[in-house]
C-alpha angles and dihedrals in degrees: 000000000000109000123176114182124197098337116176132172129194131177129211123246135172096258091045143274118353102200110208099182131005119199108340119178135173151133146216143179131214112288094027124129109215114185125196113195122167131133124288111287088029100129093259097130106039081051086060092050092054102044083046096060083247099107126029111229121235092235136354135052145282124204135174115180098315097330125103110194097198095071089050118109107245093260097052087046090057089051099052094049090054087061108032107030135066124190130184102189133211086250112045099227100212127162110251090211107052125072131253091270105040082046086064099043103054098104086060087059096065089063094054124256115015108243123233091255095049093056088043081052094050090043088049093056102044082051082055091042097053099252096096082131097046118058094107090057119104119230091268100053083056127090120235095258092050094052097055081047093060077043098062086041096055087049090057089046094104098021096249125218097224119027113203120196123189111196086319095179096035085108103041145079128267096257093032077058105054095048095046081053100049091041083059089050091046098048084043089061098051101042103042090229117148112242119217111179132177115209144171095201132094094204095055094047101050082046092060102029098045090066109101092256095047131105138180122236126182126203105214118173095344087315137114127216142156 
């Protein structure tokens, strides 16, 4: 169970305080899709970092299972989020020198030497995902698309607890979407992960949400509501 509870962030700014998110609560379970929509500037992102251990709020509380990443040093936090969290990015982050298949197995890397059924499981992914051919390829022999799709593969690679998705089909086509949606849906059911996205699209939203697990959230003036 993943609970935040009040969370706010601010930034300082010349003129004062510039406040992101006020109050935000809310909860999930393994298996859940959670979907975040609101308008650009809304506070989506930074959410997803926090909820992520990436970003420490002002003020509330994070909690997964009966860790709270926040009063972990920052090594232990890392940890924890190499484990437990999964993030595909809105920018895929991808090195530009390592091939399709290094690129998803990279968490792996942070434990020590990648185990065989960790590289059939990457191979496996990038085969779900369309990219079976093309694990060989680097980062700038790949299309945009393809190179999202490596990103949500690299983000299944440990079976994360919790799968964050910022915008994941913002760079794809319609049918590439879908699949790469489906795909999340799929993975969330076997593995039991709770799935928080942020989209802007309508399509994707009602695809997610619309599972019997799933449920809509809008950020709206640093708040969150159903």
């Amino acid at each position: 169970m993943l609970k935040a509870e009040l969370l706010s962030k601010s930034f300082p700014t010349p003129s004062g305080s510039l406040d992101i998110l006020s109050d935000v609560s809310l909860s999930g379970g393994g298996g859940e899709r959670l979907v975040v929509m609101g308008p650009s500037g809304s506070g989506k992102s930074t959410l997803l970092a926090i909820l992520g251990g990436l970003e420490p709020p002002t003020s509330g509380s994070l909690q997964l299972g009966d860790v709270k990443p926040y009063e972990l040093n920052a090594v232990c936090r890392a940890d924890f989020r190499n484990h437990h969290i999964g993030f595909v990015f809105q920018d895929h982050c991808l090195l530009e020198s390592c091939t399709a298949i290094d690129n998803v197995l990279l968490p792996a890397l942070a434990s020590g030497k990648v185990k065989d059924s960790l590289v059939e499981r990457a191979q496996s992914l990038l085969e779900r995902v369309g990219l079976k051919n093309r694990t060989s390829h680097l980062p700038a022999e790949l299309s945009g698309g393809e190179r999202q799709r490596v990103a949500v593969a690299r983000a299944l690679l440990l079976c994360p607890t919790v799968l964050l998705a910022d915008e994941p089909t913002g760079q794809l086509d319609s049918n590439t979407a879908v699949q790469v949606i489906d795909l999340l849906n799929e993975l969330v059911d076997e593995t039991g992960s709770l799935l928080c996205i942020v989209t802007h699209d309508e399509s994707v939203a009602e695809r997610v949400a619309g599972c019997p697990q799933g449920r809509r959230l809008r950020l709206t003036d640093g708040h969150l509501v159903k």
